[in-house]
N, C-alpha and C positions, 0 to 999 in steps of 0.2 A: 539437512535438518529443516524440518517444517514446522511452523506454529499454528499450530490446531486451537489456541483459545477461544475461537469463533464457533466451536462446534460444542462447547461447553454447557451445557442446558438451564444451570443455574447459576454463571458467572458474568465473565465478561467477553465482550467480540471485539474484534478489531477493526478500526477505524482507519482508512487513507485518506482524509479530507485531507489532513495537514500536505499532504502530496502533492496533491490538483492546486492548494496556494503555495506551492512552493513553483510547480509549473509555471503557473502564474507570476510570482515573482521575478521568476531566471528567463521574463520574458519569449516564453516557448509558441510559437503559435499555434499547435494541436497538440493534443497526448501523445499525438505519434512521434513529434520531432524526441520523445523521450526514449522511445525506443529505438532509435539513430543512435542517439548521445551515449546511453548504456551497453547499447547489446542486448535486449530484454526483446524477447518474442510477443506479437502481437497476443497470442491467447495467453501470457503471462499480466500484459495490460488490461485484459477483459475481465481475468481474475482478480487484479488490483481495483478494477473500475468496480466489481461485484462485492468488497470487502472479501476477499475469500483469502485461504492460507496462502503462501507463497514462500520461498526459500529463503535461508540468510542470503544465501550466495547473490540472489537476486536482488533484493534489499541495500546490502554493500555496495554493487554494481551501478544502483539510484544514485545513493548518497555518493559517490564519488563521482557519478557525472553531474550531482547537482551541487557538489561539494559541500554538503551538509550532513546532521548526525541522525543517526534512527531516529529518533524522537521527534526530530521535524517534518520525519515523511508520516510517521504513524502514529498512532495511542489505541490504548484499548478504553472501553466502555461500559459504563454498567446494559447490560440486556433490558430490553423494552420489558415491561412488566409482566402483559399477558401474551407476548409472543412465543411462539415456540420454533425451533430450528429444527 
């Protein structure tokens, strides 16, 4: 299962900030030590670093090696006004 809200034209995308301060937090010294800790493939990071879709399966894998809940790694966002995807 993928969440495609990011590809949405007139709604909302998804945001991973809350990720990188979570990183931040759990004292990680690069984004790579993240994908050590989970099991998440480098061009799965590249996609997360891009805000782009990504799996639950993937998602779960975060938050249980970061030991926190969806909502602290993600949120979604209202769309830049005059951008287009």
């Amino acid at each position: 299962m993928f969440i495609n809200i990011r590809f949405r034209k007139d709604k909302k995308v998804i945001s991973y900030n809350k990720l990188w301060h979570q990183i931040i937090d759990k004292k990680f010294q690069k984004k790579t030590d993240l994908c050590a800790k989970s099991g998440i493939s480098s061009s799965t990071l590249a996609k997360l670093s891009k805000n782009e879709s990504v799996s639950i399966d993937v998602l779960e894998r975060i938050c249980d090696a970061l030991n926190c809940d969806i909502g602290d790694i993600m949120s979604f966002r209202e769309r830049d006004g005059n951008k287009n995807a």
